[in-house]
N, C-alpha and C positions, 0 to 999 in steps of 0.2 A: 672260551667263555669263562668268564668270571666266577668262581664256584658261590659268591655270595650273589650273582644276576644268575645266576643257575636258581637258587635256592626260592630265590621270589619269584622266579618263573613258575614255580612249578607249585611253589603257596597259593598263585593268585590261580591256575587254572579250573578246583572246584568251584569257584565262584563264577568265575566265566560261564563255566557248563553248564550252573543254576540258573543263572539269566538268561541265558538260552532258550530255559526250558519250559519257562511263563511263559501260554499263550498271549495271545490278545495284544489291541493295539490302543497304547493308553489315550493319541489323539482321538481315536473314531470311541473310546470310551466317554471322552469328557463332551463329544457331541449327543453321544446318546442320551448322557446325563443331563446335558442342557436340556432337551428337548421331553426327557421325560420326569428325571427325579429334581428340576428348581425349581417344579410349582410348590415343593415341602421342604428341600433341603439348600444350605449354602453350598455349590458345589466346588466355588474356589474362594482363595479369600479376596474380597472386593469383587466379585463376579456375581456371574444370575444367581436370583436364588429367593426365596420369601423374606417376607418385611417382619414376619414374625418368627419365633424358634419354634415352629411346629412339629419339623422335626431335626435332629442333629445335624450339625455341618458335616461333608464331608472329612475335612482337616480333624473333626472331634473320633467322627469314628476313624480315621487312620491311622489315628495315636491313639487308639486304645489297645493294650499290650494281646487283647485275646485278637485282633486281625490281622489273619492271615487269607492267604489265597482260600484254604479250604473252608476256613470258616464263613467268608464272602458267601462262598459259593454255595455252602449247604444253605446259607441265610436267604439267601435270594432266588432260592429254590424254594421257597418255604413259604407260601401262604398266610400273611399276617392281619391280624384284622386292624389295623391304623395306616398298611401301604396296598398301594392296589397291586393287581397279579398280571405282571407287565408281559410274564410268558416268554419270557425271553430264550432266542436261540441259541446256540452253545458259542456262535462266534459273539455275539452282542454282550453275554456272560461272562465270557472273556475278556471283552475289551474292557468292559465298567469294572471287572475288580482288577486288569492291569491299570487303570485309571485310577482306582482308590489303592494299590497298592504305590502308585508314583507319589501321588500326596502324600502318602505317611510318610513322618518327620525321621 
């Protein structure tokens, strides 16, 4: 083997093993989302969503530099008084922030 296809081999494998290692399934994410967060939010662009900006699109919060998977997660654990308290189980949790992690740009 090539010592420079050696070398990218072996660059790209941390990254392989990160992707791995996000649960969740970003399709069964964006049905939940349809189904629960587009009576407030845009959850795709051009897709379901409210007729007014009630609350953040999707695409806004996945470009903002603080979201990450933990931060989703502690957010959405979190009891707020302008979203309701969806109660979500740990695979649904999963999916909805592998869902808004795919969005972000």
């Amino acid at each position: 083997m090539r010592p420079w296809l050696l070398a990218l081999s072996l660059a790209m494998l941390p990254g392989l093993a990160l992707a791995q290692i996000e649960p969740g399934d970003p399709g069964a994410g964006k049905q939940l989302a349809a189904t629960w967060c587009a009576n407030c939010h845009r959850i795709a662009p051009g897709g379901p969503g409210p007729a007014s900006d009630i609350a953040p699109s999707f695409a806004a919060i996945a470009a903002l530099p603080s979201t990450t998977s933990m931060s989703l997660r502690a957010y959405l654990r979190t009891p707020h008084a302008n979203m309701p308290d969806y109660r979500l189980s740990r695979e649904e949790l999963d999916d909805i922030v592998a869902y808004l992690l795919m969005v972000k740009p």
